[in-house]
C-alpha positions as CSV (number, residue, x, y, z in Angstrom):
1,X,-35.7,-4.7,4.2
2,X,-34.0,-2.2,1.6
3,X,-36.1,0.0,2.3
4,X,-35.3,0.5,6.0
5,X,-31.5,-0.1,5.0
6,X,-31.7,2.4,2.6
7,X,-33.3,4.8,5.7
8,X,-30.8,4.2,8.0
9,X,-28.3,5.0,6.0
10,X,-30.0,8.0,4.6
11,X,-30.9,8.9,8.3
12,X,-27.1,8.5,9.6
13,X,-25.8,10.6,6.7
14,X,-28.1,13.3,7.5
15,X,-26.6,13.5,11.3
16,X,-23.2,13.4,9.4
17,X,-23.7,16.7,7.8
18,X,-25.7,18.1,10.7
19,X,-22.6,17.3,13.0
20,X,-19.9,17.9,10.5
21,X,-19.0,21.5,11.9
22,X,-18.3,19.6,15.6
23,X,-15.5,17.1,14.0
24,X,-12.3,18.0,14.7
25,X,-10.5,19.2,12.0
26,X,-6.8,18.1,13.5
27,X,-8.0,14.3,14.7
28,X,-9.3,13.4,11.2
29,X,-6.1,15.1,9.5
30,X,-4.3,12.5,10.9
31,X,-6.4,10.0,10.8
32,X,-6.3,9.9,7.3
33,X,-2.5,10.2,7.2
34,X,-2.1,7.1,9.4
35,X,-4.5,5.6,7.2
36,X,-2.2,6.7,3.6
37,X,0.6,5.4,5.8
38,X,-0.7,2.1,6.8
39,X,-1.7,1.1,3.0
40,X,2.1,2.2,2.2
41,X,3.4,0.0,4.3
42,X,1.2,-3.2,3.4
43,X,1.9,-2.2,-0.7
44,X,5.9,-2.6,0.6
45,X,4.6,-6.2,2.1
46,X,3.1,-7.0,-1.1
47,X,6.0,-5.5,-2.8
48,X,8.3,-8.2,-0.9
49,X,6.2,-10.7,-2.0
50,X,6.4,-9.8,-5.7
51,X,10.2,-9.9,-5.3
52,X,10.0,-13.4,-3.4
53,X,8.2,-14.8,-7.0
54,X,10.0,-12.7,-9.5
55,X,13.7,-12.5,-8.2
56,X,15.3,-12.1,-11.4
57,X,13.2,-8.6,-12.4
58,X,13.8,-5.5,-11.8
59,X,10.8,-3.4,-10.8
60,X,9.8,-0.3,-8.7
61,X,8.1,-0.4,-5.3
62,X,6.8,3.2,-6.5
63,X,4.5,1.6,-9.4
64,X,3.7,-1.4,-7.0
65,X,2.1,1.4,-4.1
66,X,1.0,3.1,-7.1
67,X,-1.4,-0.3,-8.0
68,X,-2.2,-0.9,-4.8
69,X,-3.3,2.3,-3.6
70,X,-5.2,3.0,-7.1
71,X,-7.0,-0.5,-6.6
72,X,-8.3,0.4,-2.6
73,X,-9.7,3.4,-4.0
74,X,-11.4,1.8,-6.7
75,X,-12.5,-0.9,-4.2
76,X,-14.3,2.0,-2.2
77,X,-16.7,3.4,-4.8
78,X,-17.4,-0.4,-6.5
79,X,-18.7,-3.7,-4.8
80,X,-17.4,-6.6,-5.1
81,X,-13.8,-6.0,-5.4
82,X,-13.6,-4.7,-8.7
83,X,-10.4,-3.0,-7.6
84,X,-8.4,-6.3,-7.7
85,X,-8.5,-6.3,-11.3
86,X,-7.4,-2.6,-11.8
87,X,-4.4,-3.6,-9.8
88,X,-3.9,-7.1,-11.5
89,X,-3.2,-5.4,-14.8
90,X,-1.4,-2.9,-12.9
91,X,1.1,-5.2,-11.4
92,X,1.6,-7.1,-14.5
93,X,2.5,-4.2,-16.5
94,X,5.1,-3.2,-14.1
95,X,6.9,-6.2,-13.7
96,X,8.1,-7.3,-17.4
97,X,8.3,-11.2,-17.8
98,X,4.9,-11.5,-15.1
99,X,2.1,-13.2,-15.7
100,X,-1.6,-13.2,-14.7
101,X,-2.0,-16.3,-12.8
102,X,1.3,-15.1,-10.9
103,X,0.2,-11.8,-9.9
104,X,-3.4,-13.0,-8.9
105,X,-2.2,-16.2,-6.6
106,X,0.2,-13.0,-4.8
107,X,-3.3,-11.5,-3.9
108,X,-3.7,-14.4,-1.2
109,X,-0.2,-13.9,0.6
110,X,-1.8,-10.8,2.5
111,X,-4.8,-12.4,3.4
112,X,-2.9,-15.0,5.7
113,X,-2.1,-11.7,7.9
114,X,-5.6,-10.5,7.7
115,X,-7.2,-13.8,8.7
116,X,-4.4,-14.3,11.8
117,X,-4.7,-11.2,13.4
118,X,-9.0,-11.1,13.0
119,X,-9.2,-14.3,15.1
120,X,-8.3,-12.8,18.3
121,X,-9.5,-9.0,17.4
122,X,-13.0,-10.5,16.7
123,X,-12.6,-12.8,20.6
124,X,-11.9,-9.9,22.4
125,X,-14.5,-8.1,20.5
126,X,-17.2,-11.4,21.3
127,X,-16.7,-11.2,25.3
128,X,-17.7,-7.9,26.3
129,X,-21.5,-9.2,24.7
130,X,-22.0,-6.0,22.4
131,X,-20.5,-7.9,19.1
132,X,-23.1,-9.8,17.5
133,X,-22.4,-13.4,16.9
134,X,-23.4,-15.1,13.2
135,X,-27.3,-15.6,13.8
136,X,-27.4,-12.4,15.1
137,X,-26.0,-10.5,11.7
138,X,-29.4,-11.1,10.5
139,X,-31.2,-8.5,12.3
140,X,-28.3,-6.0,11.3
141,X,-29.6,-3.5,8.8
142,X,-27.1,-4.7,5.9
143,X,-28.7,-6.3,3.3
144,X,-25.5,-8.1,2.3
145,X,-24.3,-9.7,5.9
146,X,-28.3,-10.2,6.7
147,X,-28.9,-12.2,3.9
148,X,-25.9,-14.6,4.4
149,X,-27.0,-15.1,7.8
150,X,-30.8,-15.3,7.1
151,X,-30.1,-17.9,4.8
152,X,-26.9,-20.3,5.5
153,X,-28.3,-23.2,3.5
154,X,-28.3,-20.5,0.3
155,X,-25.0,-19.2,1.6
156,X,-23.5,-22.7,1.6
157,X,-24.5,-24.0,-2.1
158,X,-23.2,-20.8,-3.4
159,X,-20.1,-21.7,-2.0
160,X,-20.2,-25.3,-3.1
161,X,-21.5,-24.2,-6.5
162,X,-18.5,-21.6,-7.5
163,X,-16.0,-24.4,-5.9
164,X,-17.7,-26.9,-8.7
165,X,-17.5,-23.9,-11.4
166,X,-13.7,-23.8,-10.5
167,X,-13.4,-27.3,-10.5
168,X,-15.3,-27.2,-13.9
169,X,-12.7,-24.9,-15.2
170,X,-9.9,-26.8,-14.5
171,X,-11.4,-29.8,-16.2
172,X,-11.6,-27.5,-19.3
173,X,-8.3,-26.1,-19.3
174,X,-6.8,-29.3,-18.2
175,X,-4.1,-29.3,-21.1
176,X,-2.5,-26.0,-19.4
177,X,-3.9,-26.7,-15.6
178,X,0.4,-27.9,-15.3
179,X,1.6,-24.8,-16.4
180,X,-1.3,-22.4,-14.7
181,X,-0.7,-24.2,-11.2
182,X,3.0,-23.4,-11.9
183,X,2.8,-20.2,-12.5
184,X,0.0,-20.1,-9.6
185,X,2.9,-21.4,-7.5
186,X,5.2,-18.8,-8.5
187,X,2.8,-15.9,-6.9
188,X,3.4,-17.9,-3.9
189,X,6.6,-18.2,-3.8
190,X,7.4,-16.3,-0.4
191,X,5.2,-18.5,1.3
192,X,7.6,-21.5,1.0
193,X,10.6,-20.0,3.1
194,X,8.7,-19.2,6.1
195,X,11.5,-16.9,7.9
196,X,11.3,-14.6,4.8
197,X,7.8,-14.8,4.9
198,X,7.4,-13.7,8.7
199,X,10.0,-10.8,8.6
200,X,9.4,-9.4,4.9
201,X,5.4,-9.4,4.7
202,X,3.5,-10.7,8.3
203,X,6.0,-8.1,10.3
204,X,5.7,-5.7,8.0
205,X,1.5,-5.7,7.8
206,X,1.8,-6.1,11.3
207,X,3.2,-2.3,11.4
208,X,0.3,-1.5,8.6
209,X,-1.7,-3.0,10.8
210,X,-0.6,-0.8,13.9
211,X,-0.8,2.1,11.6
212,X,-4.3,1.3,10.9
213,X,-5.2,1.1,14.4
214,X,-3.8,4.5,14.9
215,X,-6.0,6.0,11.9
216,X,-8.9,4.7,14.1
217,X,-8.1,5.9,17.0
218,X,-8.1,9.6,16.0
219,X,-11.0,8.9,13.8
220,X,-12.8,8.2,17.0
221,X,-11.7,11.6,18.6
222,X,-12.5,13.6,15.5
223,X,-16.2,12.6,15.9
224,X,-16.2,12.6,19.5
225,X,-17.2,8.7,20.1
226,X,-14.3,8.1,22.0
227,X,-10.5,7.0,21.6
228,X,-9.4,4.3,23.7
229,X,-7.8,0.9,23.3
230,X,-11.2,-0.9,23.7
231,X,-13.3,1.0,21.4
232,X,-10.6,0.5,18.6
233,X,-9.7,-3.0,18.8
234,X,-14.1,-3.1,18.4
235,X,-13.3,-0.9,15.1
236,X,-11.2,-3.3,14.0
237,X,-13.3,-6.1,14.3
238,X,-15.9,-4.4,13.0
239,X,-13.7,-4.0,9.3
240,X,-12.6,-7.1,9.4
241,X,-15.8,-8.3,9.1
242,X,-16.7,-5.5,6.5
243,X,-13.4,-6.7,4.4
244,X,-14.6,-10.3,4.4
245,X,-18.6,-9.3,2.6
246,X,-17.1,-7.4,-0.2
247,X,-20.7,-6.6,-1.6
248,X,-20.8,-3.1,-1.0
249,X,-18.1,-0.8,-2.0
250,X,-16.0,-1.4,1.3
251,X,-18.2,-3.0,3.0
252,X,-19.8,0.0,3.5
253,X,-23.2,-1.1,4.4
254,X,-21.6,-4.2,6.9
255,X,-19.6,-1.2,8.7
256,X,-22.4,1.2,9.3
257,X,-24.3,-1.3,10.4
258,X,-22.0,-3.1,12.7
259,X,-21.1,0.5,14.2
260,X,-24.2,1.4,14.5
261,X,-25.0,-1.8,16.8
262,X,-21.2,-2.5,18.5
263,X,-21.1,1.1,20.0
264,X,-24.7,1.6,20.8
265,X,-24.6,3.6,24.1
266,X,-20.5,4.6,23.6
267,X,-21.8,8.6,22.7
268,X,-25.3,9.8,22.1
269,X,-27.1,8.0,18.7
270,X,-26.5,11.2,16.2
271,X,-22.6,11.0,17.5
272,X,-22.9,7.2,16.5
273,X,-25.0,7.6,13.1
274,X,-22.8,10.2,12.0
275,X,-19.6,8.4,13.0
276,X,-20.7,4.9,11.7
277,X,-20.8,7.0,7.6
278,X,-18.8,9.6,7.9
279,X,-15.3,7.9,8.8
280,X,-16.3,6.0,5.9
281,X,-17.2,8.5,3.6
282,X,-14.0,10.4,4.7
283,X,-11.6,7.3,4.4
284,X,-13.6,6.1,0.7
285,X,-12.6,9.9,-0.6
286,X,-9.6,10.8,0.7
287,X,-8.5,7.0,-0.6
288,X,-10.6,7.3,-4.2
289,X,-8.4,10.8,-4.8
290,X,-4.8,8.9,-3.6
291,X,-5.6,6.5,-6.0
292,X,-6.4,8.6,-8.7
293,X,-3.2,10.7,-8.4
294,X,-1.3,7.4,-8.4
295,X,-3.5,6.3,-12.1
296,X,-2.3,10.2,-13.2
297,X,1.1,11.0,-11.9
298,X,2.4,6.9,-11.8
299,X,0.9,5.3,-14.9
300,X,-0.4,8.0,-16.7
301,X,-4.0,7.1,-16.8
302,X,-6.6,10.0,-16.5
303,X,-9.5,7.9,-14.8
304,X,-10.2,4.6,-13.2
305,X,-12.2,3.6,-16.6
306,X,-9.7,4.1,-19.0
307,X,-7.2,1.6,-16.9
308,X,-9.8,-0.7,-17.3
309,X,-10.2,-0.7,-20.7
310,X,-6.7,-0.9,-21.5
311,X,-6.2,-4.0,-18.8
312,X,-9.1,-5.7,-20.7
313,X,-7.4,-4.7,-24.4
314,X,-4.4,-6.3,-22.6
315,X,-5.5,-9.7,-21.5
316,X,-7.3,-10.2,-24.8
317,X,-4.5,-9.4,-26.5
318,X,-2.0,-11.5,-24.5
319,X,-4.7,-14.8,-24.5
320,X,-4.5,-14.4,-28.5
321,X,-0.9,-14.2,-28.6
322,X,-0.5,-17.6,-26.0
323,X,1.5,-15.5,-23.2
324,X,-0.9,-15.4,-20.6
């Protein structure tokens, strides 16, 4: 099985580089300015919702796009999310007076946007029959989204396991579970005056959102597939599936391979195989150098490691002080 994923994407970013001299230079120029823009506008979302839990602190919405763009670049060259915790620290050392807890519950206030508007992305994508439904992800060559499928007995223990771990935790720490659901509260705090909530973060990803659709749809164009309503709203569906099986820096390996299958027959099969990597090796650089710039030119970091390392010199530090 990993051997054959491992070949198709091999194979597909072979046709990349064979058919790099036929993308359009323009198309993907803009493409990847709609998709700098659409992150800028979701960090000013997130930034609102920061505000919402910490109105009595002054902080900058530049350091906020600075954390969030670092930690989507980060997310694109390690599984697993690993960018969430360069942007944790990040946020938490921009807004003075913030705790962990805080920051980490504001995480969740984007994902109510992100789970809203892939419900009916994901139906229209399911009734024109080229989407593959659950059972079906297990003949898609992604060893992540494969094995979740293959196996939902597996998939469904390791869920109920880590919700036992958590629950574990709790029982540990339950001397200071009061103050961490309090502070838990507090990164939710926008979510409790629903009119602020719906014109200060679900509008605004809403325009993100649009923004995003827009970086698609000239992505398309620059490698010929296509650009047209239809074939981006299928796009979409197929990263919001990638976003939710964080196992592969991306989802990279859920994306190819849901590309691969969802526009089958859309432009010849080395348009397709050199589409399905190549928007994403163009999106994972052009985001991984943005991010960069911000760690240099915003915090002052030189590389994604050495933000690590002080974020975890950080957190030890404030858990041996008692302030987080």
């Amino acid at each position: 099985m990993h051997y054959v994923i491992a070949t198709s994407f091999w194979n597909s970013l072979g046709h990349f580089f064979g058919d790099l001299a036929s993308v359009k230079p323009l198309p993907l120029v803009i493409a990847l300015a709609l998709f700098a823009l659409n992150l800028t506008i979701r960090s000013r979302a997130y930034f609102n919702t920061l505000r919402a839990a910490y109105p009595g602190e002054e902080f900058q919405w530049r350091r906020i796009w600075g954390a969030y763009v670092a930690a989507f670049g980060f997310n694109n060259i390690v599984p697993a999310r690993g960018g969430d915790i360069v942007k944790l620290f990040l946020v938490h050392s921009s807004i003075e007076g913030s705790s962990y807890p805080a920051v980490a519950s504001s995480f969740l206030v984007e994902g109510i946007f992100d789970f809203t508007i892939a419900i009916p992305v994901l139906a229209y994508a399911s009734t024109f029959g080229v989407f593959p439904s659950f059972p079906d992800f297990a003949t898609l060559d992604s060893a992540d989204i494969a094995w979740l499928a293959q196996n939902p007995s597996r998939t469904l223990f390791l869920i109920t396991a880590a919700a036992v771990l958590l629950l574990f935790v709790f029982a540990v720490l339950s001397v200071r579970v009061k103050a961490f659901w309090q502070r838990v509260r507090q990164g939710l705090s926008i979510l409790f005056d629903r009119r602020r909530y719906f014109n200060e973060v679900w509008l605004v990803q809403l325009a993100a959102w649009f923004a995003k659709a827009g970086s698609f749809w000239f992505m398309l164009e620059a490698f010929g597939v296509g650009a047209n309503i239809h074939n981006v709203l299928l796009m979409l569906a197929c990263a919001a599936v990638a976003t939710a099986v964080p196992f592969t820096p991306g989802g990279a390996g859920v994306q190819q391979a849901l590309i691969v299958k969802v526009f089958a027959g859309a432009a010849g099969t080395s348009v397709i195989a050199a589409y399905s990597v190549g928007q994403q090796v163009a999106i994972s650089i052009f985001c991984f150098l943005l991010g960069l710039g911000a760690l240099v030119f915003i915090f002052g970091f030189r590389s994604f490691g050495e933000v690590r390392r002080a974020g975890q010199e950080h957190r030890a530090a404030a858990k041996e002080a008692g302030k987080s």
